[in-house]
Every structure is written in C-alpha cells, then in structure tokens.
C-alpha positions as CSV (number, residue, x, y, z in Angstrom):
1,X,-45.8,104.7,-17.4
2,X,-44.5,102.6,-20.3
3,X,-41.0,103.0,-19.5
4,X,-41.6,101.8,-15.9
5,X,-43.3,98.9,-16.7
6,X,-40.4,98.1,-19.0
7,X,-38.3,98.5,-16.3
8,X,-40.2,96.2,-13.7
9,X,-40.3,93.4,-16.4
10,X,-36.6,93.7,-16.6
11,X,-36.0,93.6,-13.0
12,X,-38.7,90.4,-12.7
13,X,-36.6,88.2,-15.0
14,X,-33.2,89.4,-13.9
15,X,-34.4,88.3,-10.6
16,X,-35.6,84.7,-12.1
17,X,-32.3,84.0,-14.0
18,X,-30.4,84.6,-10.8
19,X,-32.5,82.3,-8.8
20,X,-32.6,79.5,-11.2
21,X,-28.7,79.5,-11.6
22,X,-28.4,79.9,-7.8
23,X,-30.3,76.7,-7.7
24,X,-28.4,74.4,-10.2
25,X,-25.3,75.6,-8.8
26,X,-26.2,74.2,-5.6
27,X,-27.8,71.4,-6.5
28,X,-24.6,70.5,-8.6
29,X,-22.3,71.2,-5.9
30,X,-20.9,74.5,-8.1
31,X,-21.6,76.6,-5.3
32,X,-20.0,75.1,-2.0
33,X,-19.2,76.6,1.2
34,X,-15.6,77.8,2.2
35,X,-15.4,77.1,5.3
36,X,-16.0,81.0,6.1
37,X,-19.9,80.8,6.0
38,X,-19.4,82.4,2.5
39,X,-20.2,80.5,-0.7
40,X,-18.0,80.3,-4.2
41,X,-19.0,78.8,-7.4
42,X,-16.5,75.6,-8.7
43,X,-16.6,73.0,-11.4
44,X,-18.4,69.8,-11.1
45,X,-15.6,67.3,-10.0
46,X,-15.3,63.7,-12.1
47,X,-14.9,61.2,-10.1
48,X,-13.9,57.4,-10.8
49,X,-15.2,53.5,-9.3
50,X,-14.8,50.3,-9.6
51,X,-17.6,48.0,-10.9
52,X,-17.1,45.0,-8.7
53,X,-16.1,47.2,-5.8
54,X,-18.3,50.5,-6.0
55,X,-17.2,52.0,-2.8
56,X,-13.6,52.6,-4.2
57,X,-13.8,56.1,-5.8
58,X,-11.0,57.8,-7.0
59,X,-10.5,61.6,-8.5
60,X,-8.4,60.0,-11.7
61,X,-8.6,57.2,-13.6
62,X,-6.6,53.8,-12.7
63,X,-6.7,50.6,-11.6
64,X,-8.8,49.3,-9.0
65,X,-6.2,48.4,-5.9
66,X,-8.9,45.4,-4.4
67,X,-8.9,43.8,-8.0
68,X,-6.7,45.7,-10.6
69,X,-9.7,46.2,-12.6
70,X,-9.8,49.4,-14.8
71,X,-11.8,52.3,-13.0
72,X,-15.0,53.8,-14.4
73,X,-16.9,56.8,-14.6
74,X,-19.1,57.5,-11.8
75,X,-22.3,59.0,-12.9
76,X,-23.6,60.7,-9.7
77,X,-20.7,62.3,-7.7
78,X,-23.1,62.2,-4.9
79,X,-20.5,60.1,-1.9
80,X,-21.0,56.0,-1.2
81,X,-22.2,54.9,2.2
82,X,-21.9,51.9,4.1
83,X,-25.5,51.2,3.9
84,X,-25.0,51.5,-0.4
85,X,-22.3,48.7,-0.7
86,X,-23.5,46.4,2.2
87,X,-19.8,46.1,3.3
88,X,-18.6,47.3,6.9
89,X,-15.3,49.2,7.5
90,X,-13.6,46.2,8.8
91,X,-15.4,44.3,5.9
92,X,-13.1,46.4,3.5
93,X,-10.6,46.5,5.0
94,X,-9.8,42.9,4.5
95,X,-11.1,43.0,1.3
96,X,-7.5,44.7,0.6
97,X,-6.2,41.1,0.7
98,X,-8.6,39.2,-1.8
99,X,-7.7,38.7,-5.3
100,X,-10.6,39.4,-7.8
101,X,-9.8,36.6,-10.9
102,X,-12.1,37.7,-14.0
103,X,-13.7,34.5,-16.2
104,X,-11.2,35.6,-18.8
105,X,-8.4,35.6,-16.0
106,X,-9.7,32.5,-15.0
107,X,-9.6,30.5,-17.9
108,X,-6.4,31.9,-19.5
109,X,-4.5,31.3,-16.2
110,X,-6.6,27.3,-16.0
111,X,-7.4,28.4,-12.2
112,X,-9.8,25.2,-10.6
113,X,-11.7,25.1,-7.1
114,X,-12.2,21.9,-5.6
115,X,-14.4,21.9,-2.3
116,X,-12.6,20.6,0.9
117,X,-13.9,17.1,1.7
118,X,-13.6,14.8,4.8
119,X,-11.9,11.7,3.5
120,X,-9.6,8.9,5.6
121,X,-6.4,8.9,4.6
122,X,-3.1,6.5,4.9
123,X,0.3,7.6,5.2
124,X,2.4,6.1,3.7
125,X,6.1,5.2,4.4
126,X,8.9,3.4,2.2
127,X,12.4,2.6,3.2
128,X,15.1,0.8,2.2
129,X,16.6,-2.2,3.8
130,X,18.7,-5.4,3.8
131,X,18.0,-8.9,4.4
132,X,19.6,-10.4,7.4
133,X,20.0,-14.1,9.2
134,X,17.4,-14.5,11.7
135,X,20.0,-14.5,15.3
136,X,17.6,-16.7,16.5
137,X,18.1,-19.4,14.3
138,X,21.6,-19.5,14.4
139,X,24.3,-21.5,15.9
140,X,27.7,-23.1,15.9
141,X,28.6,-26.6,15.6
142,X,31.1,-27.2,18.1
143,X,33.4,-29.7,19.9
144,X,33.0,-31.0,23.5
145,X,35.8,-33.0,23.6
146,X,39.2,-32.7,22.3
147,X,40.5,-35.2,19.6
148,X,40.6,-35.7,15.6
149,X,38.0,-35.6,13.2
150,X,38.2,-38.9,11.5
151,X,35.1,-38.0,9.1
152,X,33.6,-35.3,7.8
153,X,30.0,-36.0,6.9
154,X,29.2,-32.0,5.1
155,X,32.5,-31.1,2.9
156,X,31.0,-27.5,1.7
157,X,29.7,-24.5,2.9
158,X,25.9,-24.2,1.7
159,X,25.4,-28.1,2.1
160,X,22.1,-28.7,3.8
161,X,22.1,-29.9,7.3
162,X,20.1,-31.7,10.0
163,X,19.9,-31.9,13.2
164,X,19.2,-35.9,13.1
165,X,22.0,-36.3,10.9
166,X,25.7,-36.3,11.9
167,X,27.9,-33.8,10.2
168,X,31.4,-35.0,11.6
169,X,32.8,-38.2,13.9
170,X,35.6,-37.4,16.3
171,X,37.8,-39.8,17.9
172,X,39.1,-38.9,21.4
173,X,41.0,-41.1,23.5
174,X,39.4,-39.3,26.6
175,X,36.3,-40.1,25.6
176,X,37.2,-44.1,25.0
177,X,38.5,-44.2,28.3
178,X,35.1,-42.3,29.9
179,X,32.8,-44.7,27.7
180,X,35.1,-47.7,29.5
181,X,33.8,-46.7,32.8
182,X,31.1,-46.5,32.1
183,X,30.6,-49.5,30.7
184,X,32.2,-50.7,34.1
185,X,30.0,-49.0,36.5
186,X,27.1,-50.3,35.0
187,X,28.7,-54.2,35.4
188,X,29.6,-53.1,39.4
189,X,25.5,-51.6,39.5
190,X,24.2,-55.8,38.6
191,X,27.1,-57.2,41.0
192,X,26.3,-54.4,43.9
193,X,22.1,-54.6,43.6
194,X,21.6,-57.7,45.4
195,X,23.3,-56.4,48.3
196,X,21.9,-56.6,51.5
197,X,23.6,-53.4,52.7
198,X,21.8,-50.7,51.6
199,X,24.8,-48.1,51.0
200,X,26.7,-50.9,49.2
201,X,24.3,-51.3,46.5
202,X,23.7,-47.3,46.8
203,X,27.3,-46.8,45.9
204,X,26.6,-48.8,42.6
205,X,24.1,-46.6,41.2
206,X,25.9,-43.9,42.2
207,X,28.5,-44.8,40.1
208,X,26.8,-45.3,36.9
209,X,24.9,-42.1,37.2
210,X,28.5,-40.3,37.7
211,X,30.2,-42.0,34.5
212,X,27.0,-41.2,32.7
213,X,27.0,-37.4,33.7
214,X,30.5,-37.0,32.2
215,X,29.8,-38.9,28.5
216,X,26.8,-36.0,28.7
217,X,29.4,-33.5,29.3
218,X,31.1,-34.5,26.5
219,X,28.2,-34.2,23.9
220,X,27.2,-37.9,23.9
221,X,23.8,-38.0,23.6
222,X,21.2,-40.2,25.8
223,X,19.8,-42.8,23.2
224,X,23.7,-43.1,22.0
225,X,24.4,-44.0,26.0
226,X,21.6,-46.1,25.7
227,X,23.2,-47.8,22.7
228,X,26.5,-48.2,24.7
229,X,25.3,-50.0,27.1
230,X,23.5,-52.4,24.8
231,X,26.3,-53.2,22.8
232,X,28.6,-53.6,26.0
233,X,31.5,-52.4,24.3
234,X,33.1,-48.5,23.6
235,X,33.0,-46.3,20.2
236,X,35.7,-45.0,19.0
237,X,34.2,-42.4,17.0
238,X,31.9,-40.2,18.5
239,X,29.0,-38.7,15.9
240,X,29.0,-34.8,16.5
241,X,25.2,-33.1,15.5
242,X,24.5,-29.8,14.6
243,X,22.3,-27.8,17.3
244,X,19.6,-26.8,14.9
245,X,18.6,-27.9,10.7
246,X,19.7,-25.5,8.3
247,X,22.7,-24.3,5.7
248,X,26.0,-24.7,6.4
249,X,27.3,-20.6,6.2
250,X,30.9,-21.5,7.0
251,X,33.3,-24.2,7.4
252,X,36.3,-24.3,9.7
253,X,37.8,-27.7,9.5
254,X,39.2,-30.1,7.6
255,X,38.9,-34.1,7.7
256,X,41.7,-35.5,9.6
257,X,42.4,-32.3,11.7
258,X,43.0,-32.3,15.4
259,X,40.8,-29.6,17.4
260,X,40.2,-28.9,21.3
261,X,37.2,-28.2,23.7
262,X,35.0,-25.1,22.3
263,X,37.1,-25.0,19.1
264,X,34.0,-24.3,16.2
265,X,33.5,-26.6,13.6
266,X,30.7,-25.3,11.2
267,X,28.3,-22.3,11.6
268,X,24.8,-23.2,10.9
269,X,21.8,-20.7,10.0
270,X,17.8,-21.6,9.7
271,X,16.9,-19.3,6.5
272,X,13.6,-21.0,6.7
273,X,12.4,-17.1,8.6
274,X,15.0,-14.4,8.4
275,X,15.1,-10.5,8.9
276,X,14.9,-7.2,7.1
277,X,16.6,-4.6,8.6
278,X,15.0,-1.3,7.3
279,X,16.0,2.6,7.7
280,X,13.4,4.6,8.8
281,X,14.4,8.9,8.7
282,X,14.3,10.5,11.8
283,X,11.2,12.8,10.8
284,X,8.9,9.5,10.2
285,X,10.0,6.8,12.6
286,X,7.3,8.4,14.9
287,X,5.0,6.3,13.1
288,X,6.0,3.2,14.1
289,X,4.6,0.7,15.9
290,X,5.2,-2.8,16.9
291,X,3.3,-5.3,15.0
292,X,2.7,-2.7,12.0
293,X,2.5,-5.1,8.6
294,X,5.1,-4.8,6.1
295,X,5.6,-5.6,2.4
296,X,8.7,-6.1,1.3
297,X,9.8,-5.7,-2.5
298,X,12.9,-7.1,-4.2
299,X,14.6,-6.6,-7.4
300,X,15.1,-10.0,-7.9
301,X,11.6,-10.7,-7.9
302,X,9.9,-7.4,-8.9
303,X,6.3,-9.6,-9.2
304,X,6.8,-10.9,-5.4
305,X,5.1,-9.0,-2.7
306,X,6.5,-10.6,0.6
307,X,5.1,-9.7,3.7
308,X,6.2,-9.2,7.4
309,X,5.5,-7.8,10.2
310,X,7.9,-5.1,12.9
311,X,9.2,-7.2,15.7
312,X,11.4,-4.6,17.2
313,X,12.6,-0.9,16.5
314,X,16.2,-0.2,18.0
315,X,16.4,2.4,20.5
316,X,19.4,4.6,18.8
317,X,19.9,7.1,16.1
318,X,22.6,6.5,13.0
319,X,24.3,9.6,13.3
320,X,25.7,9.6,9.8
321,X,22.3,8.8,8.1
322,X,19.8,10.3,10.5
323,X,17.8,7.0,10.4
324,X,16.2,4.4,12.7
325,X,16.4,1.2,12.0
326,X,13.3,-1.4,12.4
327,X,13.6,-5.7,12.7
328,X,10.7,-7.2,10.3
329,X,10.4,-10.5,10.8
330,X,9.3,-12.8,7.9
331,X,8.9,-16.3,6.3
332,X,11.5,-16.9,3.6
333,X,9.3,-19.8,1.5
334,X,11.7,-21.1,-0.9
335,X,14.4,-19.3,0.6
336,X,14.4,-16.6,-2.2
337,X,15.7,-14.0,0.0
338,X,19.1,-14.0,0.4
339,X,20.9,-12.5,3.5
340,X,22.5,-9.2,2.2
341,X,20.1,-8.6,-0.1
342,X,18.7,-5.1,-0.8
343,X,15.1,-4.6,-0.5
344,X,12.4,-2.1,-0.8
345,X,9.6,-2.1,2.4
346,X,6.6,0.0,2.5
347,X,4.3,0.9,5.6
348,X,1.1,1.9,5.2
349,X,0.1,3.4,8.2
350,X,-3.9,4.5,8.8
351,X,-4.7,7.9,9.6
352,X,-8.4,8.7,11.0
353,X,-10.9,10.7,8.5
354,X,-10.1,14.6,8.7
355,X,-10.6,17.2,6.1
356,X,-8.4,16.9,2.6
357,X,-7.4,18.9,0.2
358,X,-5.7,18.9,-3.4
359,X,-1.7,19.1,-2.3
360,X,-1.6,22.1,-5.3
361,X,-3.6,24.0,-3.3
362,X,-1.3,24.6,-0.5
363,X,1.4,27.0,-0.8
364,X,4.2,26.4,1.0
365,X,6.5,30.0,2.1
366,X,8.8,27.6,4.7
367,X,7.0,29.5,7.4
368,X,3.7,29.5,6.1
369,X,1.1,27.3,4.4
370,X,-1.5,29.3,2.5
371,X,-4.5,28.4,0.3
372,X,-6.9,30.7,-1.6
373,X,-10.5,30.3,-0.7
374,X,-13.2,31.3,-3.4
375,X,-15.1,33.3,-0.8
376,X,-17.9,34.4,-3.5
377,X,-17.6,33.6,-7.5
378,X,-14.0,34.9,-8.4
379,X,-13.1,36.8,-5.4
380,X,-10.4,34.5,-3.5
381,X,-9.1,35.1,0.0
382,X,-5.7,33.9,1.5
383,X,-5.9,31.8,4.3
384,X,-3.2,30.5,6.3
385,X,-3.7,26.3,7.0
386,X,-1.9,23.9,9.5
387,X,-1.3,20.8,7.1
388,X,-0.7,17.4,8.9
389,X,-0.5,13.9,6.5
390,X,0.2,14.1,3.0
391,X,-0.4,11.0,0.4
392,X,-0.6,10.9,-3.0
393,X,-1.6,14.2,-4.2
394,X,-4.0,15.2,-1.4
395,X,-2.9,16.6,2.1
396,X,-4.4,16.9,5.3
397,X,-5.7,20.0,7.1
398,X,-5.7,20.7,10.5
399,X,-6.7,24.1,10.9
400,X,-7.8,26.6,8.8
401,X,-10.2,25.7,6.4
402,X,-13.9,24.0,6.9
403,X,-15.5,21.2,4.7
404,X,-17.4,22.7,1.9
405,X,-14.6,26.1,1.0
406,X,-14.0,26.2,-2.4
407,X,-10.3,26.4,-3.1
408,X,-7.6,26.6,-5.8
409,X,-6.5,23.0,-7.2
410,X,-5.0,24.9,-10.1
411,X,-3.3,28.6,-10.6
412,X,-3.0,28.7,-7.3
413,X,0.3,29.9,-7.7
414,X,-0.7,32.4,-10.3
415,X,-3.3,33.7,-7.6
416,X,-0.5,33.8,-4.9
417,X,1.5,35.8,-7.7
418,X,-0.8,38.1,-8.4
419,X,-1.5,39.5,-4.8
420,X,2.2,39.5,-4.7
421,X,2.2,42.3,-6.8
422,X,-0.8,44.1,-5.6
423,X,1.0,43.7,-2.1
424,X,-1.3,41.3,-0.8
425,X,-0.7,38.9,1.5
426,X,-1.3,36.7,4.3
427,X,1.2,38.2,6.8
428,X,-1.0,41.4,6.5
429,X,-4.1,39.6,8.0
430,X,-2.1,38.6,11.0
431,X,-1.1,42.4,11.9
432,X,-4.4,43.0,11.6
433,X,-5.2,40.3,13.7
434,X,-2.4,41.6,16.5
435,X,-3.6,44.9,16.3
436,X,-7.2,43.4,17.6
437,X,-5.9,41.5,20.0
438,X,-2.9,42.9,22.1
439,X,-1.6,40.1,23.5
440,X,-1.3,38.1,20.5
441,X,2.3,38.8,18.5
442,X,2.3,40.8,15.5
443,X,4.3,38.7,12.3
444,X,6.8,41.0,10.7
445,X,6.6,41.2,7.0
446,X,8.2,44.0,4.9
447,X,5.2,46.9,4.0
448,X,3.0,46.9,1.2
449,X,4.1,48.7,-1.6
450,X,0.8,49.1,-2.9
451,X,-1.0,49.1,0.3
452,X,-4.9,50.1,-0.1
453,X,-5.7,53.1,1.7
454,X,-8.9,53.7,3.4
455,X,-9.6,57.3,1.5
456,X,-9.9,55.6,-1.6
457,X,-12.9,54.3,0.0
458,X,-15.8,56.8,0.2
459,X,-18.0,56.3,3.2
C-alpha cells in the first residue's frame, strides 16, 4: 500500500512539471505550430526597434532606415499594430522620405526653421546703360541759300547757342537781288492801290506777297522782312539762326567759305533732357512697362541719384548680347550727364503680397526646387516648391508650401545630404504619387539604394 502511494505521488507531480512547462513554453512562443497541426519547442527570438519609430523591428541590430538612429532592444517580442503606433500603412510609407535630425544633430550641423510668412515683395532689376542726345532735341544749322559766309558768330564746337542769336551771316547775290524786288513790289503796291480798276490794284498786292514768299524760302525771317521794308533798302548779309538753343556738337565750316542750298553748317543738341539707353536680358525684360520710374547711377557722381522714367522699349532682340534695350527719358540739371557716358539703372518693380521664404531654404537640383518642412520637432519632410520672385535673400513661393510650415533657413543642405545617403528623396514621392494616380507621369530617378522595405515594419 506504501509503495503505491509512492507511486501515485510520483505520477501527480510528473504530471504538474509537464503542465507548467507546457504552459511557459507557449506562453513564450517556445512551443509554435509547424504548419502540420504538430507543435515543436524553439528559442525565444530577440528582436530590435527603433525608439522614435517603434513600428520598425528588426531580427539584428542596426540602424534605423527612417532615421539612422541605432536600434534597441525590444522587450516584449509580442508584434506592433497599426492601432500601437497611430501611423497608417501609407503613413509609413512616406515616412521612408523624412529625415529624423537629433538636438545634438541639430546643433552641430547649425540647422534653423523659419515659418513661411506672407510678405509683399519688389523685384528688383539693374542694368547697365549709356547716356545718349535726346533725337528730339536735335538739329542742324543749315543754309537756304547759296553764297559765302562773311561771319562766323560761334568759332568752336561746345560754344553755347541760341536760337535768338545769330550764329553766322551769309552774303548771297541771289538773295540781294530777291530783297530788291521786293523792295520794288511793295513801291508798285502804294502806286497800284488807288486804282480804280480793281484787278490793277489786285496785281499789286499780288506782287508783294509773291517777292515776299521767296525771301521766306530763303530763310529770311518775318520781322527781318519787316525790317526791310522799313529801312527801304537791301542787306547784304543775311543773319542765319540756329533751329533750336543748345551746344554746338560739330562744326563744318569755316569763316570766309563758300557753301550751297542744304549744305550743313553746325549741328546743334538741347542736353537740357537727354536719354539713357539701358540693356535689359532677355529673361527680365518681361517686366517692363512704360512709364516704370528709373534711377540712374553714375560713376562720376556716385552720391547722385538721378531719376527717369521708360519712354519706350524697342521692339527687337540684340542677338550678340541677348538683351532689350529700354529709352528713359530724363532731366539733365546742370548737364552733368554727358552723352556716352556709362551708367548704372535700377527698376524696382512691385510684386503683390504672396508667401516668402529664406532663399537658403530652397534647394535647387536644375529640375527641381525642394525645401525641408519640420513636419513635427526634428522630423523634416521634402517638399518639392514652385518659386516665382526672388529679392534680397528671400524668394517667393508659388506652390508648395502654406504660411505657418516650419522650414530649413540653415543646414538645409546638410538635411538634403543626409537623405541622400539614406536614399531619400523627393523624386520617390512623385512615383508614389503616379502610382496613385494613373494618368499622372511617373518622374524617373535612379532606385534607392537603401530603400525602406515594408517587412521591416511589423503590422
């Protein structure tokens, strides 16, 4: 009887071992199913996260491939679900393009958010141009009448003229012999007026008004007819006037020298208002408008600010420089431009209020313009921008960004470099985006060589 009892005892706590290691082993995962309905006994697994992204979990140790933070321990081996990390599939999956900066990261590397801010801007244009006569205000000094220049009243070129003033008397036998008949017709008009036939004392006017057209054709003036007929008797020297007050720019004769109709004696210029003939490049000329104020800037006078305003913009393309020229039309007080003269012009041009950002925050690939938004505290997300105006160091965005986004003034670069190496990048995001949407084209871009995979990801 003892020996049985001994026996059942035996069997009692066999039986309880069994159970209770039956039990840890499943509870542990030691005992798992084999697909076969049977059940085999394994070692617990280790397995490995990341602490700022816990549904990465890896078999092995390494670096996290959202962040490229070192991967920890997991305590509990027990899987990650959606509903744990509050992030969707699609959630992570674009996660794979942000860039996690640490505070250490962030201040060795000087990285700087600024938030985007609705500001009006001014574009800003310079160019470089030369001073010019105003065509307007220019004209030649010419003679009407063939015959000698007996005086010469302006000797040199730059002499001061006006139009009041004689520069040169002419003596032309022609014109001796017109005055004569003048003179002539006018006695016949006081003999002829008392007529009692009407055509008869017609005929007299007539011819005074004929003799007087031709002295006009000759450059004789009225008050100088006027004076003529007052003193009853010819001048030999005719006084020749300049069309318009100015400087004397050239000089063609010489005192004593015979010249013929049309032959040019002086050339005149009015630098009282002159022009500035600036180059505008092809890519800015766009801008341009008629009327648009000017300031003009000189080497001469590097404390002068003179101001103008665009009169006319020529309607062709220098092929050789790829520029438009522009006319600005300005007051020359003191005459302290000279024509030939190189200048300096710039156009401020208003631009209405749009969103602005630090021009270091834009990274610019030649086909793409990206900034890095802080989408939470030192997680930053690529975005692709359309930029429009720059000035100074802030530029303006078009698309792509709203007013508020945090983004990176500084280190921006180092940011860009970063995800370069972990294989991030914008281009990825527009696959993605092409994959959603069919119809929209997919951008090329060479694969990720560090691409994260969805079964790092425990769901």
């Amino acid at each position: 009887m003892t020996v049985n009892r001994r026996i059942l005892i035996s069997s009692i706590m066999a039986t309880t071992v069994v159970a209770t290691l039956f039990a840890l082993s499943y509870k542990n995962g030691w005992l798992r199913d084999d697909g076969d309905g049977h059940s085999r006994l394994e070692h617990k697994v280790q397995l490995w996260t990341c602490s700022m992204h816990p549904f990465i979990v890896k078999d092995k140790p390494g670096l996290c491939p959202i962040c490229g933070m070192e991967l920890i321990k997991k305590n509990d081996a027990s899987p990650v679900s959606v509903a744990e990390t509050g992030v969707s599939k699609s959630q992570q999956q674009d996660l794979s393009d942000n860039v996690f900066v640490s505070g250490t990261q962030r201040t060795m590397a000087n990285v700087e958010t600024v938030a985007a801010k609705v500001l009006p801007l001014s574009k800003t244009i310079t160019a470089v141009g030369v001073v010019q006569y105003d065509q307007s205000r220019q004209a030649k000094v010419t003679s009407w009448i063939a015959g000698r220049i007996d005086k010469l009243n302006v000797n040199t070129v730059g002499a001061v003229v006006n139009r009041e003033k004689p520069v040169a008397e002419l003596y032309s036998p022609e014109l001796v012999a017109t005055q004569q008949e003048y003179l002539l017709a006018v006695k016949s008009r006081e003999q002829l007026k008392n007529s009692s036939v009407p055509s008869i004392s017609e005929s007299g006017e007539s011819l005074v008004s004929s003799a007087k057209e031709r002295l006009k054709l000759f450059g004789v003036k009225d008050n100088q007819i006027a004076e003529l007929e007052r003193a009853a008797a010819p001048n030999i020297r005719l006084p020749i006037y300049t069309p318009l007050s100015g400087i004397v720019i050239d000089k063609m004769v010489q005192e004593g020298q015979y010249v013929n109709v049309g032959d040019v004696l002086f050339n005149v210029a009015d630098l009282s208002r002159v022009w500035v003939e600036i180059e505008i490049f092809e890519n800015e000329f766009a801008n341009l408008k008629l009327g648009q104020q000017v300031k003009i800037t000189s080497q001469s006078y590097p404390d002068k600010i003179f101001a103008g305003k665009i009169s006319f913009i020529y309607p062709f393309l220098d092929p050789k420089t790829r520029t438009v020229k522009a006319r600005v039309e300005m007051v020359n007080h003191g005459m302290k431009l000279k024509p030939e003269m190189f200048v300096k012009a710039i156009i401020e041009i208003p631009i209405a209020s749009s969103i602005v950002v630090p021009v270091t925050a834009v990274i610019d690939s030649g086909k793409h313009q990206t900034v890095w938004v802080e989408s939470k505290p030192g997680m930053f997300e690529p975005r692709e921008v359309q930029v429009g105006q720059r000035e100074g160091d802030k530029v303006q965005i078009l698309d792509g960004i709203k007013v508020g986004e945090k983004v990176a003034a500084s280190g921006a670069y180092l940011i860009d470099s970063e995800s370069q190496l972990k294989g991030v990048s914008v281009t990825s995001r527009a696959k993605r985006a092409a994959n959603t949407n069919p119809v929209s084209k997919p951008v090329t871009a060479p694969e990720r060589s560090n691409t994260l995979k969805m079964d790092d990801m425990k769901m």
